[in-house]
C-alpha positions in Angstrom: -34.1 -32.8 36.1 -35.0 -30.0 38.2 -37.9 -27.3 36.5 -36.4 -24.4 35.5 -38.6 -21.1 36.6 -37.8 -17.3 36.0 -38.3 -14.4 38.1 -38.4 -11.3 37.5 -39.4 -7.3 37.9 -41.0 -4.9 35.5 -40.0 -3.3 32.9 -37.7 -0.1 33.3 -36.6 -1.9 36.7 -35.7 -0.4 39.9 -33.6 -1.2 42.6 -36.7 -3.2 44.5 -37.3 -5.2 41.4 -34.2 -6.3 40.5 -33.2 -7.1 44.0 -36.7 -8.8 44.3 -35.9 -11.1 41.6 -32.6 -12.0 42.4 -33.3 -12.4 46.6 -36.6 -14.5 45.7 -34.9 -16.9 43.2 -32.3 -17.9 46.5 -35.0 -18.5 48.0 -36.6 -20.6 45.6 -33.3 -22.5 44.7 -33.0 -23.5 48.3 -35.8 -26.3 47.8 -33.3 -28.4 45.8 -36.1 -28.8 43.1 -36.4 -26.3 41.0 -34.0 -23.7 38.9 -34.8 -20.4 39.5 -33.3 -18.0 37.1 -33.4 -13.4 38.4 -34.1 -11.8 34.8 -34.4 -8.2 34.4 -36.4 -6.1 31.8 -34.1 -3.5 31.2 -31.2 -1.7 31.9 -30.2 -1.4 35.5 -29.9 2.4 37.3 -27.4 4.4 39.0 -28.7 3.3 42.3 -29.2 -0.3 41.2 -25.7 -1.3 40.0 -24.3 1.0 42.5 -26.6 -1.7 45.7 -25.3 -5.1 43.1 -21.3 -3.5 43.2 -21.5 -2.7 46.9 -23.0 -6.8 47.8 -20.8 -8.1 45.1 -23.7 -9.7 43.3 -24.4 -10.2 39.2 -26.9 -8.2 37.4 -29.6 -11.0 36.5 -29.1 -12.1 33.0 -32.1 -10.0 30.4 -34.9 -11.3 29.2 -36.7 -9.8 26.3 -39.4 -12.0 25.8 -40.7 -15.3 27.7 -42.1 -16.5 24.4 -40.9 -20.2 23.8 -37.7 -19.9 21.5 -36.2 -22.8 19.4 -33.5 -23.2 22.8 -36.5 -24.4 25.0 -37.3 -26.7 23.0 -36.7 -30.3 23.4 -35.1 -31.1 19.7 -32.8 -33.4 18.6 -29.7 -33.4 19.8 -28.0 -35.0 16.7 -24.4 -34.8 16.1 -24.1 -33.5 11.9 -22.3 -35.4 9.7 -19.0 -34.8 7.5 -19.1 -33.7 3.2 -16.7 -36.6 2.6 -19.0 -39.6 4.6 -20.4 -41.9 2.4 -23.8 -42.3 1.4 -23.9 -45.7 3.0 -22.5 -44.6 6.3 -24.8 -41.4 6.4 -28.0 -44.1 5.3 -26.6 -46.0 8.6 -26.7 -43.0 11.2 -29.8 -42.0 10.0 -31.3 -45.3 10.6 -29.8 -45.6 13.7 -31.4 -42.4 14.8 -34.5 -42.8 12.8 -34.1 -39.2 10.9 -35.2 -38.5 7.4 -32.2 -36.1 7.2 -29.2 -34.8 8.9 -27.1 -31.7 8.6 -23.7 -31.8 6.7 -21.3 -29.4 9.0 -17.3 -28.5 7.7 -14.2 -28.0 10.2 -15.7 -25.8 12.7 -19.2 -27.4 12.3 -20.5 -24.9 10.5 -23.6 -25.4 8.8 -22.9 -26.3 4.9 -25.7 -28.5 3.8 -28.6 -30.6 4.7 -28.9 -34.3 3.1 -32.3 -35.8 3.1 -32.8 -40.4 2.5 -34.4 -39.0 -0.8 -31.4 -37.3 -1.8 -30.0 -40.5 -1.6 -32.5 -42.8 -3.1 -32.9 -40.6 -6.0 -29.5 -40.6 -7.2 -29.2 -43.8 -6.4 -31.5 -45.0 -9.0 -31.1 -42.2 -11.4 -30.0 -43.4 -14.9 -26.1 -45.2 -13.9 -23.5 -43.1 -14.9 -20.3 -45.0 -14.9 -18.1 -41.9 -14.0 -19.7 -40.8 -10.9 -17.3 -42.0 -9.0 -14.7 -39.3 -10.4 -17.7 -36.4 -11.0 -17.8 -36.6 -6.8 -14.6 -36.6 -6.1 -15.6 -40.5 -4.3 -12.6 -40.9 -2.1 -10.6 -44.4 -2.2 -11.6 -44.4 1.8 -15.1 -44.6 1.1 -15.0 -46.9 -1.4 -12.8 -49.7 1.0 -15.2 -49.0 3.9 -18.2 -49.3 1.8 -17.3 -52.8 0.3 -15.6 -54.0 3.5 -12.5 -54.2 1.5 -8.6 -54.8 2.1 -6.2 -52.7 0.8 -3.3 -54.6 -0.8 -1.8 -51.7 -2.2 -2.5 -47.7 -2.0 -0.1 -45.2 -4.1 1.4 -42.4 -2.1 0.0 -40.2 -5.0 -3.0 -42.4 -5.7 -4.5 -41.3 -9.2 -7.8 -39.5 -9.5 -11.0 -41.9 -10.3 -11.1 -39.3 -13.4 -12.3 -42.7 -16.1 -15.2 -45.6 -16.2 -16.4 -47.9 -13.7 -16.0 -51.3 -16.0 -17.1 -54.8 -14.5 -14.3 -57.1 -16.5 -16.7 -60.3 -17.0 -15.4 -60.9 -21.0 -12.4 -61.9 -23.3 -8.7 -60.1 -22.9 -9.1 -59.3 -26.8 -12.2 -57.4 -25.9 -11.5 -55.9 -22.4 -9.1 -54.3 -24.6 -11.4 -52.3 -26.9 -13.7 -50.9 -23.5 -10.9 -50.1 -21.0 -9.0 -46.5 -21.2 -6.8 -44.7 -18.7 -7.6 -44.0 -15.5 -11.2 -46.3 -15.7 -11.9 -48.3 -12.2 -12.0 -51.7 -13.0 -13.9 -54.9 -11.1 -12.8 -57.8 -11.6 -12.3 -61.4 -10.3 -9.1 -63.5 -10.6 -7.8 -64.3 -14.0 -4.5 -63.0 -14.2 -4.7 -62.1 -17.8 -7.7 -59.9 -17.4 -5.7 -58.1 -14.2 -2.6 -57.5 -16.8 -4.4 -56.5 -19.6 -6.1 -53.8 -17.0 -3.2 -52.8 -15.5 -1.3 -52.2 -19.3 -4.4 -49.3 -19.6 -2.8 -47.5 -17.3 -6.0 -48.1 -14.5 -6.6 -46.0 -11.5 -8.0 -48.9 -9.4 -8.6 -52.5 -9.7 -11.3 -53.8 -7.5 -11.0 -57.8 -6.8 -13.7 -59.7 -5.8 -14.7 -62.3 -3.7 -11.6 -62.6 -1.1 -9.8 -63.9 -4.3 -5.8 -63.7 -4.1 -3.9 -61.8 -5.8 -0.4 -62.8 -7.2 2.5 -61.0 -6.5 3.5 -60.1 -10.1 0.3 -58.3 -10.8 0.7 -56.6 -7.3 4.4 -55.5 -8.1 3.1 -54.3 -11.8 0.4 -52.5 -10.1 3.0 -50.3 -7.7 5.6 -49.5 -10.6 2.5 -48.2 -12.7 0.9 -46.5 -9.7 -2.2 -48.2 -9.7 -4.3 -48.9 -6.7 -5.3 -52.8 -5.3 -8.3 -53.8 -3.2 -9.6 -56.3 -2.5 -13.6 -57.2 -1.3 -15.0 -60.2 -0.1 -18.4 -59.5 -2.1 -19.4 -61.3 -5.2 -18.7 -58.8 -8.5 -22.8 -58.3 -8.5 -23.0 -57.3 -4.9 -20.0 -55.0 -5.4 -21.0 -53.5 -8.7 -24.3 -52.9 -6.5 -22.9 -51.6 -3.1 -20.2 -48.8 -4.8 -22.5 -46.1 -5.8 -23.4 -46.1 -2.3 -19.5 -44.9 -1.5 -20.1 -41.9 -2.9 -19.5 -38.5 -0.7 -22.8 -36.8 0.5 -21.3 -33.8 -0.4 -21.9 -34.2 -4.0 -26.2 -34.6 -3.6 -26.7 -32.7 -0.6 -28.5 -29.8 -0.7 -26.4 -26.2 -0.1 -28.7 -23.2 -1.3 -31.7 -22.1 0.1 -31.4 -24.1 3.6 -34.2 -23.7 5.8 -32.6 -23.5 9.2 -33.5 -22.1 12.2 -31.7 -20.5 15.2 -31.3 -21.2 18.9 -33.1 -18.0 19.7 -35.8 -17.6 16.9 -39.4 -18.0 18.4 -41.5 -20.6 17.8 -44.5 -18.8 16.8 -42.3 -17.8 13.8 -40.8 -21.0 13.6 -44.1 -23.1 13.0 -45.4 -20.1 10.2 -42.2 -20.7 8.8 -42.4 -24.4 8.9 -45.9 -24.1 7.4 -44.7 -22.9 4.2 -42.5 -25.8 3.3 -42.7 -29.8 3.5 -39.6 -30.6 4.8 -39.5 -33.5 8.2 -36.8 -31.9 10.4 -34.7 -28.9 9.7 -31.1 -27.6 11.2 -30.9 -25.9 14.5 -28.0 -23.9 14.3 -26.2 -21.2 17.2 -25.4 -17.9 16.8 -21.9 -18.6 15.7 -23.9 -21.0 12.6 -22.5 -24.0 14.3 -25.3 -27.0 13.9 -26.5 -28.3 17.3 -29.6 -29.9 16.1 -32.4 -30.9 14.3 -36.2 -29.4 15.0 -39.3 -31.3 13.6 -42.7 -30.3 13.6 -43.5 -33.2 16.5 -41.2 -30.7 19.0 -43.7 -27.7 18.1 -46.5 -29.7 19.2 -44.4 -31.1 22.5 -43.7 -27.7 23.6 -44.5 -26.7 27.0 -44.9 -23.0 28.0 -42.4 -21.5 30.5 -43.0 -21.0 34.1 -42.7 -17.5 35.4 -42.9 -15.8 39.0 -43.6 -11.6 38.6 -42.2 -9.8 41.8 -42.9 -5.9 42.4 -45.7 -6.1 39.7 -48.5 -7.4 38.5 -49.7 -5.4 35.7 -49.4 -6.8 31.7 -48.2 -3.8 30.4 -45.5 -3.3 33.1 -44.6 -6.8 32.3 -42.6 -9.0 30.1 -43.4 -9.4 26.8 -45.5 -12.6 26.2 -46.9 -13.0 29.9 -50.2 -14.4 28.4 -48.3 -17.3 26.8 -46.6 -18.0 29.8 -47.6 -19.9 32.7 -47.5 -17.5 35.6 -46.8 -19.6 39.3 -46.6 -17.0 41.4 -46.9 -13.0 42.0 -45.1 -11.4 44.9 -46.2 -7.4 45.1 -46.9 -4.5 46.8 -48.9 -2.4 44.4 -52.6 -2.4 43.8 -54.2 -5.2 41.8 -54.0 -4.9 38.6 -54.9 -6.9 35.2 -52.7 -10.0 35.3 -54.9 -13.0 34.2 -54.0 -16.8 35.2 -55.6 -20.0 33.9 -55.7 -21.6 37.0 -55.1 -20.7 40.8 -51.7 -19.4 41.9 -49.6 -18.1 45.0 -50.6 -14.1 45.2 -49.2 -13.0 47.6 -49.8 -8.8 48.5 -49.3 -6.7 51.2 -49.4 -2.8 52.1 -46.0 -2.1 52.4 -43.1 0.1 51.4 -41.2 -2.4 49.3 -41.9 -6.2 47.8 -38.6 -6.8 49.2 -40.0 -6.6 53.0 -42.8 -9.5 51.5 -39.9 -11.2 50.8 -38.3 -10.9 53.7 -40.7 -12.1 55.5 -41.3 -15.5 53.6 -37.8 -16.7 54.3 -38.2 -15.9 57.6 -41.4 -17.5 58.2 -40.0 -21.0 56.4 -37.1 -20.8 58.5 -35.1 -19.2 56.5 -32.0 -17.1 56.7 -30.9 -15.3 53.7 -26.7 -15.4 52.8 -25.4 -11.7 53.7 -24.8 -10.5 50.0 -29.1 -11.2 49.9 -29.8 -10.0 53.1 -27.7 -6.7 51.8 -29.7 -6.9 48.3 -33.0 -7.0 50.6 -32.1 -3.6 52.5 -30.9 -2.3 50.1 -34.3 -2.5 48.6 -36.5 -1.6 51.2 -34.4 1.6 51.7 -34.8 2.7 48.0 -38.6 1.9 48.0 -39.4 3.7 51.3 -36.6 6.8 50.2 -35.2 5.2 54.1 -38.8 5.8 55.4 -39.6 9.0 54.1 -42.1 7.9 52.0 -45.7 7.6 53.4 -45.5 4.3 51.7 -43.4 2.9 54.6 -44.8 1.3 56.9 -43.3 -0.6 60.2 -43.5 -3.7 59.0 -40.3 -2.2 56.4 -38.9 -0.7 59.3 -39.0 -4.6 61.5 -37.8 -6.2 58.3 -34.9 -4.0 57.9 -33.8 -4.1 61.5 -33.5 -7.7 60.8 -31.8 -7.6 57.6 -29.0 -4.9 58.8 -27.6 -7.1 61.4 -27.3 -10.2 58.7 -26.2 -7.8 56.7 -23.7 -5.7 59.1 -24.9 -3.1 56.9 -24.6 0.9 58.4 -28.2 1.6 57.2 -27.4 5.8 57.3 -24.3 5.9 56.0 -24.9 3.1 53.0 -28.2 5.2 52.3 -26.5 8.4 52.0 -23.7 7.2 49.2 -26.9 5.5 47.3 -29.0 7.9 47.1 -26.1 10.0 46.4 -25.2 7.5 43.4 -28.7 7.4 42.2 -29.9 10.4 42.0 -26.5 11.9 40.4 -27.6 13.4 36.3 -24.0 13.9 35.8 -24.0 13.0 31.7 -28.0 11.7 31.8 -30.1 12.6 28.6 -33.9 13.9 28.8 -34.4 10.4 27.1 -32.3 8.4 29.5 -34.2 10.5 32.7 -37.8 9.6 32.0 -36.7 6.0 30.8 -34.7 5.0 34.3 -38.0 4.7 36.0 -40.8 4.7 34.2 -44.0 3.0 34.3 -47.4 2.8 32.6 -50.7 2.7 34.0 -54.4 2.0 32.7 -57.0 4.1 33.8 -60.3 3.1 32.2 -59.2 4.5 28.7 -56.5 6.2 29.7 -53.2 5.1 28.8 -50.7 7.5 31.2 -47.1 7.4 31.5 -45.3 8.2 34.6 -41.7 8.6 35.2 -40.2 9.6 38.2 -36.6 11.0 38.9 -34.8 11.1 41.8 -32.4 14.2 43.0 -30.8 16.1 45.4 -30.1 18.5 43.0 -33.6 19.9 41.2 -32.3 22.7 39.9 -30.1 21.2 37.6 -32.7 20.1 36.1 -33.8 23.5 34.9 -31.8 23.7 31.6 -33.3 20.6 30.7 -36.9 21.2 31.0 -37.8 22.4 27.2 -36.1 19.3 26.0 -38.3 17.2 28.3 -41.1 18.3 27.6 -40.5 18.0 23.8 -39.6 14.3 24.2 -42.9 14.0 26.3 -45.4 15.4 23.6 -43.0 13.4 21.4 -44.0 10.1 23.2 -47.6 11.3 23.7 -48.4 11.3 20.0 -46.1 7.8 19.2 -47.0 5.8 22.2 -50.7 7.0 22.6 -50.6 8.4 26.2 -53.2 10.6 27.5 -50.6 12.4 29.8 -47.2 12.1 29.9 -46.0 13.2 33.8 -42.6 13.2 35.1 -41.6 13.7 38.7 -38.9 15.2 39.6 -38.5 14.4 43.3 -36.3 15.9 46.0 -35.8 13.0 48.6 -34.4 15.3 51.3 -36.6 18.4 50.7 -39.7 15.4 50.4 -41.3 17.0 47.4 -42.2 16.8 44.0 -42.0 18.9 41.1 -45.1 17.4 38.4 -44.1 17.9 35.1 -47.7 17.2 32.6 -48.4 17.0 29.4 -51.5 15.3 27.4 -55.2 16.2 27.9 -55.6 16.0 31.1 -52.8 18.0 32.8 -55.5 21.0 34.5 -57.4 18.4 35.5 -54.2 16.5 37.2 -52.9 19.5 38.6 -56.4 20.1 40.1 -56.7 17.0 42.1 -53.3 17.7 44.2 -55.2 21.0 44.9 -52.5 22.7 42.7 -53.1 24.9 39.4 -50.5 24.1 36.5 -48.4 26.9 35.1 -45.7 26.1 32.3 -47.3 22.0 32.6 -46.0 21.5 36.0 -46.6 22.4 39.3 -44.9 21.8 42.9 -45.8 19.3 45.3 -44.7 19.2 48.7 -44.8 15.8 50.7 -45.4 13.5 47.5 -43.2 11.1 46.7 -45.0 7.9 46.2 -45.8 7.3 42.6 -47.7 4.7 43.6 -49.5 5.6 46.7 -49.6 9.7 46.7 -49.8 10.2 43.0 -52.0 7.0 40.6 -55.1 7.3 43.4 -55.7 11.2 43.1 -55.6 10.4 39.5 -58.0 7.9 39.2 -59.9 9.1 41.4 -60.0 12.6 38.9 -60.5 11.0 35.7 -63.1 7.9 36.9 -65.2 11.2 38.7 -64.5 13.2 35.1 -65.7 10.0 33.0 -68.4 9.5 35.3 -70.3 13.1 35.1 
């Protein structure tokens, strides 16, 4: 079975991150060993889906969380049982399967009950009542399967078990005074008993011990629509076995269920668990079909999943749960961050415009070619991250990788670049919530928690009517997210400038280090347009001098 491994980006991705993901799990997949699944943290860009529509390629799947959920689990994989089986047959499958209990599903196996051994066992030696067999609605199927019984004759309108279950071990003159209408009668083969039954107006006459049955009392039996069987157990064994073809349905339990889903996390699923004393419980899907059973033993069997982080390696740019993940590999081009592992792993860093060059590079170092659509996704990349080397985070390793790439690719680097830049950076119906959302990212500076979002345009001064509403939404998220500063940059890839848009504490002291002073909390600054490279140093390096004085 191969090991199934995710990849993916950062939160808020861009088009480097997803295409990351989605080019390094080809590359992983091409061992043969393992099942590398691209996941994404969030909603894909402009620029993004515009780069997956033009290579024909799926969005990877999202991932909220890489917490274990009750559908990585290994549980068991029991097919649920039906209201009307017996409780002998369901005794038998649980056996079979050594379960204490096993889900009751209806027509479309939906969940409708759970029914536990004790169940059972309980009513099975609860004070006899000798009308159970009509209080559960016990069909005539059950009871023939249950005492290995023939059927010698079965109405077409077979009578409801509505009287007594009477074992006819006396006199004629007597059965007479016990027996009413409708009772279930076992009996053995004297033929005056049988009649005398049958004159009460029965519902079913049980024979025992293989013992024939004369044709007279047969053809009585069908004119008065009265059902024959007959088993080859002894009247005791029978009298002993038919409880036992009683429906499940009538002691399982319906109310209250404990059941959990395919996607509920185990963390709450073992809290859960700790509050009650039940041995397994249902697993059910999100359509309430059953498709399992989960024990406490498959809590304590769980393994953690395996995860690969491309374009990042920072926690709080990462997927929720990292630290209960088991983290195989990081692929990245940012500075090192706070991403702990428990034990060594493949890091793999490099100065460099894009993690899609890294990854580049490692196929072609193994060997490797990458299919077209990847090649494409890989371009693609490298020309968003370096704005098509405009950025002074390009460097000429990007520019060898996507030399390479292109010709896979047969990709017009100039032309391609213009429509996706023009696709990405188009605000056409965007929202002051949606802008700093799109590409946003969170960075820890000593104490400082600061938010940075950058937007990418041709058009800044569309922007304009817009900035009061920004700025609200930034104070907004400065006071419910606990940022220091809240910045947005609004960059002009052609012009190769940024407006700074600041708000927090330490916005004069921001605007300072670019050698800039802030008026209306922004200020203009030509030639930056690396977030990471032009604008979290000078920052750092302001607040760590500030902090240090």
């Amino acid at each position: 079975m191969k090991e199934t491994i995710y990849i993916t980006g950062h939160k808020n991705p861009d088009s480097d991150s997803i295409c990351s993901a989605l080019s390094y799990a080809e590359f992983k997949n091409g061992s043969g060993h393992i099942n590398a699944i691209p996941v994404r943290l969030g909603k894909i860009n402009r620029e993004t889906k515009f780069i997956l529509d033009y290579f024909e390629v799926e969005a990877p799947k999202m991932l909220e969380t890489i917490r274990l959920s009750v559908e990585d689990l290994d549980f068991d994989k029991i097919a649920p049982i039906t209201p009307d089986i017996s409780f002998r047959m369901a005794l038998e499958i649980m056996k079979k399967n050594n379960l204490n209990s096993i889900p009751v599903v209806g027509d479309k196996e939906e969940l409708l009950g759970i029914v536990t051994i004790s169940d059972i066992i309980q009513s099975y030696i609860d004070v006899w009542d000798n009308t159970i067999l009509g209080k559960s609605n016990t069909p005539i199927d059950n009871i023939i399967d249950t005492l290995s019984a023939e059927a010698i004759h079965i109405p077409e309108n077979i009578k409801e078990f509505k009287g007594k279950l009477l074992v006819l071990a006396m006199e004629p003159a007597t059965v007479k005074e016990y027996i009413d209408t409708d009772d279930i009668v076992i009996c053995g083969n004297r033929k005056d008993i049988q009649n005398s039954a049958i004159k009460k107006d029965i519902s079913l006459m049980i024979v025992t011990g293989n013992l024939q049955i004369e044709s007279d009392i047969i053809t009585r039996a069908k004119e008065n629509n009265i059902a024959i069987i007959k088993t080859p157990h002894d009247t005791f064994t029978t009298s002993r076995l038919i409880p036992q073809s009683i429906p499940v349905n009538h002691v399982m339990t319906k109310k209250n269920l404990v059941v959990f889903d395919l996607d509920d996390l185990v963390d709450d699923v073992r809290s859960k668990m700790s509050q009650t004393r039940y041995r397994s419980y249902p697993v059910i899907n999100n359509t309430n079909q059953v498709v399992g059973l989960i024990s406490r033993y498959h809590l304590i069997s769980s393994k953690k999943k395996k995860i690969i982080l491309v374009d990042h390696n920072e926690r709080s740019q990462s997927i929720d749960g990292l630290e209960e993940a088991e983290i195989l590999e990081i692929i990245d081009h940012h500075r090192v961050a706070d991403v702990f592992t428990g034990t060594p792993i493949y890091f793999r860093n490099e100065p460099v415009g894009s993690t899609a060059t890294v990854i580049a590079s490692i196929f072609f170092e193994n060997g490797r070619r990458p299919s077209k659509k990847i090649a494409g996704l890989l371009a693609a990349a490298i020309i968003s991250d370096t704005l098509l080397f405009r950025s002074p985070t390009a460097t000429n390793t990007d520019k060898v990788m996507l030399k390479r790439l292109e010709k896979i690719a047969d990709l017009d680097v100039d032309q391609f670049a213009m429509d996706m830049f023009k696709e990405g950076t188009s605000l056409t119906g965007k929202t002051p919530t949606e802008l700093i959302s799109e590409d946003f990212k969170i960075f820890t500076i000593d104490e400082d928690k600061i938010g940075i979002a950058q937007v990418y345009t041709m058009d800044p001064e569309s922007l304009k009517d817009m900035k009061n509403d920004l700025l609200s939404l930034m104070r907004d998220r400065i006071k419910n997210e606990g940022y220091s500063t809240f910045i947005v940059m609004l960059t002009d890839i052609f012009k190769q400038a940024s407006e700074m848009i600041v708000v927090g504490e330490n916005k004069e002291l921001i605007a300072k280090a670019f050698g800039k002073t802030i008026e209306n909390n922004s200020f203009y600054a030509k030639g930056v347009l690396s977030r990471k490279k032009q604008v979290v140093p000078p920052i750092m390096n302001a607040i760590t001098n500030i902090e240090d004085l």
